[in-house]
N, C-alpha and C positions, 0 to 999 in steps of 0.2 A: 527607175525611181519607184519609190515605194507607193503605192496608193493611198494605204493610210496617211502617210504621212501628209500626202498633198491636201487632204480634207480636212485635216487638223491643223496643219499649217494657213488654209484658204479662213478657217471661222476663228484662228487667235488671228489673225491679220486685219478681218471686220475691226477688232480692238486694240490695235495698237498705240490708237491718240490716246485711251485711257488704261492708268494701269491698275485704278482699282476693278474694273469688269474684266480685264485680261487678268488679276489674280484670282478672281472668283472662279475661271476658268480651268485654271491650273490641272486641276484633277482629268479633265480631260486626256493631257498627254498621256496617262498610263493608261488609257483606254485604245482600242484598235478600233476605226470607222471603214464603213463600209455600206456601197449605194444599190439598192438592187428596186425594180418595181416600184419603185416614189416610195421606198422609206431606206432613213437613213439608221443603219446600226449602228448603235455605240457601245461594243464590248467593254463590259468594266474589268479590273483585276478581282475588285471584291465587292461586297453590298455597299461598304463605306464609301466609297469613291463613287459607286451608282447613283446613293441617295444626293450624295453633294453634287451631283452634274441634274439629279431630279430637283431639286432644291432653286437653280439656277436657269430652271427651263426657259425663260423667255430671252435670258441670253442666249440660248441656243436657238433660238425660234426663230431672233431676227434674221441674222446672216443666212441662214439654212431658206428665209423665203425670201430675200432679198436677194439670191443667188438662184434661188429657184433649184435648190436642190433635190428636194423632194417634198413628200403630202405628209410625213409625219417622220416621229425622231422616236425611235422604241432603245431604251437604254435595257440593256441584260447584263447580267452577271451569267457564267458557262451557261451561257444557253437558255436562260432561266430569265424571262419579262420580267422588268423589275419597275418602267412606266413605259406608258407609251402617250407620245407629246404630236397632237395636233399640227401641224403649220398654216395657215392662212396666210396664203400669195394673196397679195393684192391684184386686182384687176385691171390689164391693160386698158389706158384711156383710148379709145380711136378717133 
């Protein structure tokens, strides 16, 4: 199985009841994710597709800490930062 695929597949799923924030998301899929040291990389094809997934960060924000994926979401175009997005987990209750 691919791994991209599975983390792209895991955060359009967060949205599947809705499908106006699942089209916002769209531009996603031309993107390659990838999870190393709590951040999650989102390679873009091009700037355009970067800015629209930077534009839409707090959809990306929830699922990524509701899932506890990682401490932050840096989107690139080849290799090249293009934002880099916070996440704040919330805090287990004991």
């Amino acid at each position: 199985m691919n791994w991209y695929s599975q983390l792209t597949h895991l955060i359009m799923d967060f949205y599947r009841e809705d499908p106006t924030e699942l089209g916002a998301l769209q531009p996603l899929q031309a993107c390659k994710l990838s999870r190393r040291w709590g951040v999650l990389r989102v390679e873009c094809p091009d700037r355009q597709t970067a800015d629209r997934l930077a534009q839409v960060g707090d959809l990306l924000r929830e699922p990524v800490a509701e899932m506890r994926l990682s401490q932050y979401i840096n989107i690139l175009v080849r290799g090249t930062l293009v934002a880099s997005l916070p996440v704040h987990v919330p805090k287990l209750k004991t």
